[in-house]
Structures are given as C-alpha cells and as structure tokens.
C-alpha positions, -999 to +999 in steps of 0.1 A: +003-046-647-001-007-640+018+022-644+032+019-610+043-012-612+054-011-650+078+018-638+093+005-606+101-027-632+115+002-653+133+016-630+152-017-618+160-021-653+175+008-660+197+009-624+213-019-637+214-012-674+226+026-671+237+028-634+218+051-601+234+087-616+233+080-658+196+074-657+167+099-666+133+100-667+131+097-696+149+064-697+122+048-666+092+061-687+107+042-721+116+014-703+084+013-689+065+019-719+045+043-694+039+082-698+065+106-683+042+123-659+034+093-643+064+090-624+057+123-604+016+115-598+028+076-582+064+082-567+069+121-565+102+123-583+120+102-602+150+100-569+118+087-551+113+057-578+149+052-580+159+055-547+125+023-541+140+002-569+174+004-554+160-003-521+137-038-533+163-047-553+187-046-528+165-067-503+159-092-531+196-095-534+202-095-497+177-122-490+194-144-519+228-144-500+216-151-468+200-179-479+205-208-453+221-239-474+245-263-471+283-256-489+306-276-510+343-263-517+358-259-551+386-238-567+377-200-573+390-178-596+423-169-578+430-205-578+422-204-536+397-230-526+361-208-521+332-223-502+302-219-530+270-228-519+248-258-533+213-262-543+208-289-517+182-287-492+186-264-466+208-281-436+199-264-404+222-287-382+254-269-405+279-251-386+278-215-377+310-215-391+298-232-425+266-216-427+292-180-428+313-192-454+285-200-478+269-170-474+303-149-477+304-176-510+270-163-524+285-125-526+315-133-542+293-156-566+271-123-567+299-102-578+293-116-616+258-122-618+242-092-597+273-066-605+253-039-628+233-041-596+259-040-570+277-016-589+244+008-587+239+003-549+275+021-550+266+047-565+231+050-547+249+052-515+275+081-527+242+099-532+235+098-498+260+119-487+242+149-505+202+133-501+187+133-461+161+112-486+186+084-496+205+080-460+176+078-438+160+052-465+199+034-462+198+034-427+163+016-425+175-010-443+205-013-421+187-007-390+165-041-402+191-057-416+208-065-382+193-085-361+179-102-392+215-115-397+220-124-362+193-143-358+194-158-392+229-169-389+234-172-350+201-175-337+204-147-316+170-130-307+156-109-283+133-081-275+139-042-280+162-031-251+175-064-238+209-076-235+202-105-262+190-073-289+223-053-282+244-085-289+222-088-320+228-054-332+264-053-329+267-089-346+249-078-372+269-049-376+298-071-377+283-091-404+272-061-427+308-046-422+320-079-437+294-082-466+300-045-475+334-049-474+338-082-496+316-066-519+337-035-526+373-058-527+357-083-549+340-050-572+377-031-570+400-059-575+385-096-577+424-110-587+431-103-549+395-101-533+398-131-502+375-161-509+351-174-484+376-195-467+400-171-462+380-147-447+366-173-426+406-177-418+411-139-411+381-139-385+390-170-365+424-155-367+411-120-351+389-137-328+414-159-313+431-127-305+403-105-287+401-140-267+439-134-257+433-098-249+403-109-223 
C-alpha cells in the first residue's frame, strides 16, 4: 500500500475516531504512519483528503443501506416493532413498500454501528456552508444519489431530459429527504426517533392525502 492510499485509510480513521473539525494533519500522517508532506504532494490540503474520505465513506455506507434484501420484523429499542433487514438472499419480487422499510431499518441499525461516521458526515456538511469545495463535492453526491434510489427501489429509469428522469429526480429527492432526516432524529433523540414501520405509517398516511387533494 502507498502513501496515498495509507493516508485516505488514515484519514477515514481518524473522521470517525476524532470527528471532520477535531482532526489535524498531524493526526492523518500518524495514523497513516506516512510523512506529513505527503498529504499536500497527493491530495493538496488536508480539507481535500478529508473532504475524499468523507465522501467514499459516505458512498460505502450509502450503498450498505440501500442494499436490496428481504425484511423480518422484531421489537426495536423503543419497544415499537422495526422492520430490520435479514441476511437472506436478495428477494427482488418484495414489495416496494417492504423493500422501503428495510432500507429505512438498515439506517436506524446504522445509527450504532456507523455513528462516529454519521456523526462526521454532520459535521462535514456544516462545513459546507463556509467551503464552495465541500458543497459542490455534497451536491455531486446528491445529484448521483437520486435516480440511483429511484431506480434502485422503484425501478424508475429514464434518460436525461425525459419525463421518466424528472419523476426520478424528485423521488429520489423524496427518498434522501427521508434518509437525512431519520438519520438526524435517530442521532438527536433515538428514545423518540420513528422506526421503519412507522415511517412507513406516516407516508402512506401523507400519501393517501395528496390522493384526496387530486
């Protein structure tokens, strides 16, 4: 393994040991057992490694939540019954409906065993409010991100400027809105964060209205 990729291994080790804002130089090059000025000559800065460790970790973990498997129901933590998913083989007759809540299941499940991470993206993405580097790097990732999730999880697929890619787009949207915002209530306060079932609840609920209102 070389520098490079001994520091971006650094680097993701240190996002979720120390957090995006808490971590040096320094820190990447010692956990990377790698010279300091190495970080400079192979990412620029060390915002520029950071800011690509955040960014494949954040892919890695997206890609593990959106993994298509089947789901089982048990009892969560708030004593509500939570879809988890199972390590069964991948069922692509399920339900759009159950293929939802297991993937809503896999963040919550997330929440303790990727939350130094999760907890980092937060921060990562308060930096973008002061970086042009960090938002236009966050909205890539977004801008991909959506009709990978429609087509992943509705099948919906269609070519740049069509009708089928603007109904891609916004579901999504839809869909990120609802990741991002599990993530942050389950993060803030996981006594009252919904489980997968009752978010599933909340959106049948809301889409039975918007039918009503057409």
């Amino acid at each position: 393994m070389g520098h490079r990729e001994k520091l971006m291994a650094g680097a993701r080790r240190c996002l979720e040991e120390r957090g995006y804002a808490h971590t040096t130089s320094r820190d990447i090059a010692a956990a990377a057992n790698a010279p300091l000025g190495t970080i400079n000559y192979h990412y620029g800065s060390k915002e520029a490694l950071l800011n690509a460790a955040m960014l494949e970790s954040i892919h890695e973990w997206g890609a593990k939540v959106q993994a298509a498997e089947t789901p089982a129901h048990t009892t969560g933590t708030t004593g509500t019954t939570a879809t988890t998913a199972t390590t069964a083989t991948t069922d692509a007759t399920a339900s759009v409906g159950a293929r939802l809540e297991a993937m809503w299941a896999r963040v919550i499940e997330s929440q303790v065993t990727d939350r130094p991470l999760l907890v980092a993206a937060t921060e990562a993405f308060a930096q973008a409010e002061r970086s042009p580097e960090v938002r236009a790097q966050i909205a890539e990732a977004y801008e991909l991100a959506r009709p990978q999730l429609a087509a992943d999880l509705h099948g919906i697929r269609g070519e740049e400027g069509s009708a089928d890619a603007a109904t891609a787009r916004a579901v999504g949207s839809v869909h990120m809105a609802l990741v991002a915002g599990l993530t942050q209530q389950w993060l803030v306060d996981p006594e009252h964060a919904p489980s997968a079932s009752e978010l599933a609840a909340g959106l049948r609920a809301i889409a039975r209205s918007l039918d009503a209102d057409g």
